[in-house]
C-alpha positions in Angstrom: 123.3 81.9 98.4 123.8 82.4 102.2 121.2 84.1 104.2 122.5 86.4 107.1 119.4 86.9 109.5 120.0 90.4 111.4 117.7 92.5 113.7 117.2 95.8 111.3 118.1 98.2 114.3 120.8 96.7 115.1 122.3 96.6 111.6 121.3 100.7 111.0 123.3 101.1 113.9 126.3 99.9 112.3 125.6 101.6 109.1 125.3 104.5 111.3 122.1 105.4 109.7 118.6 104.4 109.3 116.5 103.8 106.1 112.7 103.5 104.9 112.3 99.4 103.7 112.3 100.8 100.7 115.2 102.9 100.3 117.5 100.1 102.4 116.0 97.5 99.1 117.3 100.0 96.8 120.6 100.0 98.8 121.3 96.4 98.7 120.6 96.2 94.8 122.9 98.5 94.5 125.6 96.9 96.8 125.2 93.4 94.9 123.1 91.6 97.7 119.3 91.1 98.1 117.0 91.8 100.8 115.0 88.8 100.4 112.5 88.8 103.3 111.4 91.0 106.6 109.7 89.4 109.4 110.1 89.7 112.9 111.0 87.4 115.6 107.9 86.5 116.7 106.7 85.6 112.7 109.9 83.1 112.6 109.2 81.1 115.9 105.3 80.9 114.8 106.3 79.7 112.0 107.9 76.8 113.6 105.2 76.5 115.9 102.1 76.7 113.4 99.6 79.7 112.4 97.6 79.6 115.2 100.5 80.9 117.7 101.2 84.3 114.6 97.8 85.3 115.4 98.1 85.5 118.8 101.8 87.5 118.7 99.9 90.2 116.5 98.8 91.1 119.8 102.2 92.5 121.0 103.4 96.1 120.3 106.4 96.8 117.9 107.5 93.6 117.6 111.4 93.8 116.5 112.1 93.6 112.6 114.5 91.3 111.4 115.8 91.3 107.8 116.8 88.2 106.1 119.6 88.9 103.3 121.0 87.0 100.8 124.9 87.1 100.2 126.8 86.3 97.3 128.8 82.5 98.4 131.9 83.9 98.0 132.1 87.4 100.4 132.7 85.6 103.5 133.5 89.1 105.2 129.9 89.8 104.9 128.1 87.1 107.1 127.1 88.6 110.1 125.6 91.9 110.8 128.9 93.6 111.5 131.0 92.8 108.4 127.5 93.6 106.3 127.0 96.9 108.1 130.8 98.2 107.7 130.8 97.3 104.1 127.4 99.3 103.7 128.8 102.2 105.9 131.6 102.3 103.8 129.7 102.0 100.4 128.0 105.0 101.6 130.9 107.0 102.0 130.4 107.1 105.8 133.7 105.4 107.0 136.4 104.1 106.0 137.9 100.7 105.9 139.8 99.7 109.2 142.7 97.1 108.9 142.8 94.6 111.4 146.7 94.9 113.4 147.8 92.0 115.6 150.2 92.3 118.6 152.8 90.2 119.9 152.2 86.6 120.8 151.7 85.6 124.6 150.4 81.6 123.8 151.6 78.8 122.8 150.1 76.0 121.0 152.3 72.8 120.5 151.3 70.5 118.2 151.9 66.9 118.2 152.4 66.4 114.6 153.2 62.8 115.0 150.0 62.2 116.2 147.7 64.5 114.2 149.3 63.6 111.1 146.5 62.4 108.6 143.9 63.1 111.0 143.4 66.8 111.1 146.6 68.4 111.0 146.3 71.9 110.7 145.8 74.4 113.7 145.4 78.1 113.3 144.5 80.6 116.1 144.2 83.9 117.8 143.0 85.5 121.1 141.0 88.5 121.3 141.5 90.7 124.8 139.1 92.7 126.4 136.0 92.2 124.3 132.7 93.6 125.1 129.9 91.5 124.4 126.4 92.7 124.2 123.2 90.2 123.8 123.4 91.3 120.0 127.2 90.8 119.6 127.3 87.5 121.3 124.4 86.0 119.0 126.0 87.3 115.9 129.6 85.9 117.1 128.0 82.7 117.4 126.0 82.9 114.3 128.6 83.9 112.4 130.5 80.6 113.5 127.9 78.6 112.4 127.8 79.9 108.8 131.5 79.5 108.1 130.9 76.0 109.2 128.4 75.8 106.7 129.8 77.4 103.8 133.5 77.6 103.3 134.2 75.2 105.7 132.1 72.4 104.5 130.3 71.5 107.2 133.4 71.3 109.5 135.1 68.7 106.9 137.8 71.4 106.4 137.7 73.8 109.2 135.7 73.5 112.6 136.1 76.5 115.2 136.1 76.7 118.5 136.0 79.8 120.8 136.6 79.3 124.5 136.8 81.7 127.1 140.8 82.0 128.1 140.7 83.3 131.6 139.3 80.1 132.1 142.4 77.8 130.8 145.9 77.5 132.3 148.3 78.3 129.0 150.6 76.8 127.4 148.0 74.8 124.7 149.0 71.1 123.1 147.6 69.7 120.4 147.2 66.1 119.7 145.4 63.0 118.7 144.7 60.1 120.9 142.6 56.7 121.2 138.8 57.3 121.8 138.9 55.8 125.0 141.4 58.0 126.2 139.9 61.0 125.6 137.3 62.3 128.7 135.8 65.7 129.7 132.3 66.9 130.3 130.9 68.2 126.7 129.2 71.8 126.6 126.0 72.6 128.3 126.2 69.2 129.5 126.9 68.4 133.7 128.9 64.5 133.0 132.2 63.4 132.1 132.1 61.2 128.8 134.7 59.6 127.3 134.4 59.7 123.4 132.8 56.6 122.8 130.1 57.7 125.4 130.4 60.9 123.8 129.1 59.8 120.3 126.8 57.5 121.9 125.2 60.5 123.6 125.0 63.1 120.2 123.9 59.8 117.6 120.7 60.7 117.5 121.0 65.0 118.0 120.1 66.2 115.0 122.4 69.1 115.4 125.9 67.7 116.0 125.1 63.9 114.8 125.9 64.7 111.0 129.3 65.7 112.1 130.4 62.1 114.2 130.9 60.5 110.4 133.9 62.9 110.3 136.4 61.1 112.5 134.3 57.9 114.1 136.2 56.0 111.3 139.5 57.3 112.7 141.3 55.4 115.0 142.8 58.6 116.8 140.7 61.5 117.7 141.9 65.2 117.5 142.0 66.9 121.2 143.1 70.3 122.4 144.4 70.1 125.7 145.7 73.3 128.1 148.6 72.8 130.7 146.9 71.0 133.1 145.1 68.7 130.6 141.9 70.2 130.6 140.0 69.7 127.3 139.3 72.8 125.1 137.6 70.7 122.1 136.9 67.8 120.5 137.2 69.0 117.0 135.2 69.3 114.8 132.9 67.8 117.1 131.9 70.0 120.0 134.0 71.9 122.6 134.0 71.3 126.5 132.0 72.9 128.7 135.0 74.1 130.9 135.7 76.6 128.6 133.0 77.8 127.2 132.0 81.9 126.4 129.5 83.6 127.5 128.0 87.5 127.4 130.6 87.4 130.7 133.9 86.7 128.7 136.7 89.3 128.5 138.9 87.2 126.6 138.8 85.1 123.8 140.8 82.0 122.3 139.6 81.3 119.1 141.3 77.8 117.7 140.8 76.5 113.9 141.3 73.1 112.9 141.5 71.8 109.9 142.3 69.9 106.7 143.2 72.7 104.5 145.8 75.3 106.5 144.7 77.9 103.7 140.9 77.7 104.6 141.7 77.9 108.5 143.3 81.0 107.9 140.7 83.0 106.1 138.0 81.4 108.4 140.1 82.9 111.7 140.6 86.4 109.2 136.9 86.7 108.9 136.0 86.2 112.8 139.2 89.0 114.2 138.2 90.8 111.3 134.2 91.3 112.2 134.9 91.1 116.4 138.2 92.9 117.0 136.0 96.0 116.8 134.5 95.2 120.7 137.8 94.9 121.8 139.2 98.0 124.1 141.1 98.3 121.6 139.7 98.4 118.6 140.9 96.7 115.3 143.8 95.0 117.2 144.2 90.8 117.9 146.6 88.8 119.7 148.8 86.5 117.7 149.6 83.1 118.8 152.1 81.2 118.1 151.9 77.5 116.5 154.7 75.7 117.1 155.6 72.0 114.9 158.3 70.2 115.0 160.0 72.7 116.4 159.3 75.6 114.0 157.1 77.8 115.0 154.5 80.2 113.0 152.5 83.0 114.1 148.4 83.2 113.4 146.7 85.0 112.6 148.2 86.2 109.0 146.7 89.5 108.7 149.3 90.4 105.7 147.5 92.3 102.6 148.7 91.6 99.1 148.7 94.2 96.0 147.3 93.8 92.7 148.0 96.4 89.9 144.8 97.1 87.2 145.5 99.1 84.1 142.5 101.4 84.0 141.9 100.9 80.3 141.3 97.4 81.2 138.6 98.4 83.7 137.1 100.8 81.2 137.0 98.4 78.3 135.3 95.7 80.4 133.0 98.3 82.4 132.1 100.1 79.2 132.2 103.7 80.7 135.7 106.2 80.1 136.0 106.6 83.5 139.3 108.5 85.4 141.8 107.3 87.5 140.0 109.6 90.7 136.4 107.9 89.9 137.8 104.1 89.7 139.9 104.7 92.7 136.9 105.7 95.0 134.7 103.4 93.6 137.5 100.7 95.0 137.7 102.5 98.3 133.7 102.1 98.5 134.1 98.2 98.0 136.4 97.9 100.6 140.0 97.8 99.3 142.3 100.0 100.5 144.3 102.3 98.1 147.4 103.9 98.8 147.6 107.5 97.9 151.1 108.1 97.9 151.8 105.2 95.8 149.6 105.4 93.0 150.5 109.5 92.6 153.6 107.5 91.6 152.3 105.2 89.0 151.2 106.9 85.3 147.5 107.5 84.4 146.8 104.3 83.7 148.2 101.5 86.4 146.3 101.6 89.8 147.7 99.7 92.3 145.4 98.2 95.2 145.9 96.5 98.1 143.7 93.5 98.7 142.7 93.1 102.7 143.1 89.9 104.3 138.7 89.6 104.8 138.7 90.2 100.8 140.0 86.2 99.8 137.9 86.6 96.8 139.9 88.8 95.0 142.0 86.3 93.1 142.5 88.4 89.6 142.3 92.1 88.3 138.6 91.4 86.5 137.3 90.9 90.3 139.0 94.5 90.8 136.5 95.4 87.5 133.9 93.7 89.2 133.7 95.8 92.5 134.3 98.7 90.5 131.2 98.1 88.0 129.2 97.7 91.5 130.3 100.7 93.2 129.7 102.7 89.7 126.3 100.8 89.8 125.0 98.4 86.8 122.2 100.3 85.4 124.8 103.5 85.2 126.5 101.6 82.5 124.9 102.3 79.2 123.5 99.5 77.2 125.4 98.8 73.6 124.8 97.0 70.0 127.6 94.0 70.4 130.4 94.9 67.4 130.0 91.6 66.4 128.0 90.7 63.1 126.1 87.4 63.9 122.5 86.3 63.7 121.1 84.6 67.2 119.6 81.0 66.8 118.8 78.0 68.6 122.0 75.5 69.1 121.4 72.5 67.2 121.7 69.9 69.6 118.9 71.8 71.5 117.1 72.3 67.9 116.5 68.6 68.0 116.1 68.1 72.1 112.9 70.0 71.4 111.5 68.2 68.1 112.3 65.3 69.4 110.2 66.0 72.8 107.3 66.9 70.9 107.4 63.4 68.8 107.5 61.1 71.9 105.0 63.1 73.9 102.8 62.9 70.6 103.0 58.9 70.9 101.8 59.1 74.4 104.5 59.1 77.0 105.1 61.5 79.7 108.1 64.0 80.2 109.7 64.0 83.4 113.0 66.1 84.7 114.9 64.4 87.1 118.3 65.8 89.6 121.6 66.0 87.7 123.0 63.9 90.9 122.1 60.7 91.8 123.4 57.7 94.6 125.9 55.3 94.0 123.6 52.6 94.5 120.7 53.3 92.2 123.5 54.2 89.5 125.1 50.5 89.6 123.8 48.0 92.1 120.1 48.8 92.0 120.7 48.3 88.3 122.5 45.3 88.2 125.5 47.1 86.5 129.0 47.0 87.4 130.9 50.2 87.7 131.9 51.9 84.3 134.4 54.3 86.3 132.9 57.2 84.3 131.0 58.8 87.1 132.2 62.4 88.2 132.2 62.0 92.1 131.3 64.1 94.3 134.0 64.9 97.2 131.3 65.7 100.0 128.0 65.0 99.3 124.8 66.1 100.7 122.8 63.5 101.0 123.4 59.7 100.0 121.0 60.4 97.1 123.5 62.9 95.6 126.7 61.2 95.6 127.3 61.3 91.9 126.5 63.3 88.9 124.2 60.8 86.7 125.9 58.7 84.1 122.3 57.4 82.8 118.6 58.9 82.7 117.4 55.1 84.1 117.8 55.9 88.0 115.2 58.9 87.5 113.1 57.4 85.5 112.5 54.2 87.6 112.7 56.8 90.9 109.6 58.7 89.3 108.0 55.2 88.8 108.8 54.5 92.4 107.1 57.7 93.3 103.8 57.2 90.8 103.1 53.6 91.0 99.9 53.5 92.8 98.9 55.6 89.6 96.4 53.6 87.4 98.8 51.8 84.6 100.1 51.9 81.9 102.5 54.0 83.0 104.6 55.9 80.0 107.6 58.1 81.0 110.5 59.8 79.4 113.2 62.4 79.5 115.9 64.3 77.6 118.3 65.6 79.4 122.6 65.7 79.8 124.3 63.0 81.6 128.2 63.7 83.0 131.1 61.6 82.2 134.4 61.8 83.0 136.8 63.6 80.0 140.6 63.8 79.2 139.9 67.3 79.2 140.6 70.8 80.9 137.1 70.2 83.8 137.9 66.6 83.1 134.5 66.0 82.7 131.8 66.2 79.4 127.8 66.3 79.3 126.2 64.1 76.7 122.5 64.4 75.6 120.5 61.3 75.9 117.0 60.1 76.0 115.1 57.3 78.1 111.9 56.4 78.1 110.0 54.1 80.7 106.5 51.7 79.7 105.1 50.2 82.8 101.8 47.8 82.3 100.6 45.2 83.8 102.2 42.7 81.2 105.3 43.0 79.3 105.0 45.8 76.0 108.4 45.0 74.4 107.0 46.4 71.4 105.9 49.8 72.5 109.4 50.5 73.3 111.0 48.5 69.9 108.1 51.0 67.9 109.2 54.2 69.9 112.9 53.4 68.2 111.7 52.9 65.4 110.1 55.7 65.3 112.5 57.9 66.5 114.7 56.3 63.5 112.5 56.9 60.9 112.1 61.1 62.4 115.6 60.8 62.1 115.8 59.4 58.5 118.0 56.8 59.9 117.6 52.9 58.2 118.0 49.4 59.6 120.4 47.7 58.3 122.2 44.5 59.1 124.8 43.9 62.1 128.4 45.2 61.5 126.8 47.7 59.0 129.1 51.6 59.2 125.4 53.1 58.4 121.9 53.1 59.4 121.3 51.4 63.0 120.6 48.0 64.0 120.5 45.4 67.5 122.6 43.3 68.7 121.5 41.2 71.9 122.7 42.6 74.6 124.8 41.3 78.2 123.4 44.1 80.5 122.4 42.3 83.5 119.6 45.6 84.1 117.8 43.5 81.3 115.9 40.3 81.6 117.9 37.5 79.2 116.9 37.0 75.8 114.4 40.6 76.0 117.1 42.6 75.6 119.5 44.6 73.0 122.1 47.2 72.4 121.6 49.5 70.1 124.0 50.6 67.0 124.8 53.7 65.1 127.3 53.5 62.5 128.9 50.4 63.5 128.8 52.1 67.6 126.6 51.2 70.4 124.8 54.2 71.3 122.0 52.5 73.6 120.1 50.1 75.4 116.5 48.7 75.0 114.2 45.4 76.5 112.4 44.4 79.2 113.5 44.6 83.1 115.0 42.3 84.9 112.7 41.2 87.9 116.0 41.9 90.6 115.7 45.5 89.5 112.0 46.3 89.8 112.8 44.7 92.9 115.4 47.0 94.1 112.9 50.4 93.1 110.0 48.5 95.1 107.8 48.1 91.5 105.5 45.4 91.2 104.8 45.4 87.3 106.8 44.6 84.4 108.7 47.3 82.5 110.7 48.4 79.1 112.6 50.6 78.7 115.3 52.6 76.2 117.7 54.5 76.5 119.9 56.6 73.7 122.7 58.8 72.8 121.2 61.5 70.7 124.2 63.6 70.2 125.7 61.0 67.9 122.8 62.4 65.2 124.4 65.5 64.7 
């Protein structure tokens, strides 16, 4: 879950009230979140620096708190101090939601659709006038930037921002995509013109913006936002220009959102007006601005709410608790959501209709309305109950014989390991000698290159863990049972299926130590050998998998179907995991046994 950092004075000022650590825990159980840690600013940076520079800030007086909070993934509204400390105000019954208004349009952005066409098309923004920034409000409206980039906007795949301070910029704004070498302005904090070659040159090895060059460096236009007398805003989602740039000085705000996905944009800009309009001389109000394509033009930002009617006997059965219309309509009004008065006096006892703000975008069905009201009502207020049901609790069978099976191969002397679900490309197919089997669920935007797949085979971890133990004295035994992923003609489109691997590593070849763990396993599983092309009992046929050394090597049948692999390792692949020593290996299906 996302951790929003915030000074603890700062954030009882916006609840408007101050609290004992204990009594603020006890609030943000009940609320849903977690206060996971409190520290001050001077414990974070020794921390970074080592234990040597904490003792010496024990020294100063009254160090400021901060509190470190964890946030459920999906309330964007609530990732900065001032969306956390509304929604908490409001909880309490201390205030009540405001809705963000816009007012009329006075920019411009054009876009060159032409141009940004398959490269970053989409363009959302709004302006926010006369804003009061404070050193707190400025660090939070830059932190809050930085965890949208980070969570729904996929580390600026989808949506990057950039905020630039408008009385600096000569309206009207165009947007469009040109060569890299045509591209030139001085990046921020920085005092020289680059072009955007030089410009990726200069941030390759920054640890902060380099992960983010991959996103368009393959691209043979880069996106640009230009003002009227070609002045560059940003190089999206790269880094904005130095021109432009905000400070605790700026009166006036342009905040721009490009991006893959026009829906994402949208909420990310929703969530910034939404937390900042409040330091605006007038409060709760943004400036539109128009976006105009191929000559039609829409208006950002969409600040339109959208209803959703709940029968209360829905909420009741799924809460548990025969609560009124009055009680589930302020527990809603606590969470946030705004309820009209007037109209539900209209509707009978049992339909509520609420109206879903545009910083709530997840609220997608009436059970998250149940959800925020089971919250407000408060979990351990909702009596526990016998289920209705009539069923007996036991273990799942396939698990049943995980675990007896576990217990049989650590009796004969191997090792259990648990390896990552996800796995690399690479060690899944080339570092195994192995073509592609196309089965692999992929992931669309990995974190690392050792987590681009979820595994199709328990082999890459097992060899990994090798990697990682071989200066251990050998043999070496290893195993694990665990769920692999393939790809399904079903409704996720995906299926996990159990199998187990084990791993013998020696100084010479053991074939047999991994032929006798099979049959072993068979015989536990009252399962025969029985010649090829037999529909029962198992038997080998010699295998073509090139991860195998030729002539050491066999597939493994059930019931006339290959369910595994087993045989010695080909010297190429030891190779690829850097191991010097020979090793066998097996690998099975055990679902196929139930």
């Amino acid at each position: 879950m996302p951790v929003v950092t915030v000074k603890r004075d700062v954030l009882f000022k916006h609840i408007g009230q101050t609290f004992t650590e204990e009594a603020f825990d006890e609030l943000c159980f009940e609320f849903g979140i977690e206060l996971d840690e409190v520290t001050t600013e001077e414990e974070m940076k020794a921390k970074e620096r080592g234990e040597k520079e904490k003792e010496k800030s024990k020294d100063k007086k009254d160090p400021e708190v901060i509190y470190k909070i964890d946030i459920p993934a999906n309330r964007y509204d609530l990732l900065c101090g001032e969306g956390l400390g509304q929604a908490l105000k409001i909880f309490l019954r201390k205030d009540t939601f405001h809705v963000v208004k816009s007012s009329k349009p006075s920019l411009k952005i054009t876009v060159n659709h032409s141009q940004v066409e398959g490269i970053r098309e989409h363009i959302v923004s709004a302006v926010l006038r006369n804003i009061q920034f404070t050193p707190d409000s400025y660090k939070s409206f830059i932190d809050l930037q930085d965890k949208l980039h980070q969570n729904i906007c996929r580390k600026r795949t989808l949506v990057a921002i950039g905020t630039h301070d408008l009385d600096t910029l000569s309206p009207p704004f165009t947007y469009e995509a040109l060569p890299p070498s045509e591209i030139q302005f001085t990046p921020l904090n920085q005092t020289t013109k680059m072009t955007a070659p030089q410009l990726f040159d200069f941030y390759r090895k920054d640890t902060h913006l380099s992960p983010y060059l991959e996103i368009i460096e393959h691209l043979p236009r880069y996106p640009v936002i230009f003002d009227s007398k070609r002045t560059v805003l940003s190089l999206p989602p790269i880094i904005n220009g130095d021109h432009s740039k905000i400070t605790l000085n700026t009166k006036n705000v342009l905040i721009e959102c490009t991006a893959t996905d026009l829906t994402k944009a949208s909420i990310v800009l929703n969530m910034i007006v939404n937390a900042f309009s409040r330091y605006c001389t007038t409060p709760h109000v943004v400036e539109e601005v128009e976006i105009e394509r191929n000559g039609k033009i829409e208006v950002y930002p969409k600040l339109g709410s959208r209803q959703v009617s709940v029968k209360r006997d829905y909420i009741n059965r799924v809460v548990g608790l025969p609560l009124e219309k009055a009680s589930i309509i302020d527990s809603l009004k606590r969470m946030c959501l705004v309820i009209d008065d007037e109209e539900n006096q209209k509707q009978d006892d049992n339909t509520i209709i609420v109206t879903v703000p545009p910083n709530r975008p997840d609220i997608f069905h009436p059970c998250d309305i149940v959800e925020d009201v089971a919250i407000a009502i408060g979990f351990n207020n909702i009596p526990q109950s016998i289920p209705t049901t009539v069923t007996v609790g036991k273990q799942q069978p396939l698990n049943k014989l995980t675990d007896l099976l576990r217990l049989e191969i650590a009796q004969s002397g191997f090792i259990e390991v648990l390896n990552f679900g996800l796995c690399g490309i690479n060690e899944s197919y080339k570092f195994l000698n192995r073509l592609s089997d196309n089965l692999a669920v992929v992931l669309d935007n990995p974190a690392t290159k050792e987590f681009e797949i979820a595994r199709t085979s328990l082999i890459p971890g097992l060899f990994k863990t090798m990697h990682y133990n071989r200066s251990l004295a050998l043999p070496l035994s290893l195993f694990e049972i665990s769920d692999v992923v393939l790809k399904a003609d079903n409704e996720v489109g995906a299926v996990n299926r159990r199998k187990l691997a084990a791993l013998y590593c020696n100084t010479v070849s053991s074939f047999e130590r991994i032929h006798g763990l099979l049959n072993r396993l068979m015989q536990l599983l009252e399962v025969k050998l029985t010649a090829p092309g037999s529909p029962d009992g198992y038997y080998l046929v010699q295998s073509e998998d090139g991860l195998l050394f030729p002539h050491c090597r066999a597939d493994v049948y059930y019931q006339g179907k290959k369910i595994g692999v087993m045989g010695t390792v080909h010297p190429a692949v030891l190779k690829n995991f850097e191991l010097t020593n020979p090793c066998d290996l097996l690998e099975l299906d055990i679902q196929v046994f139930l």
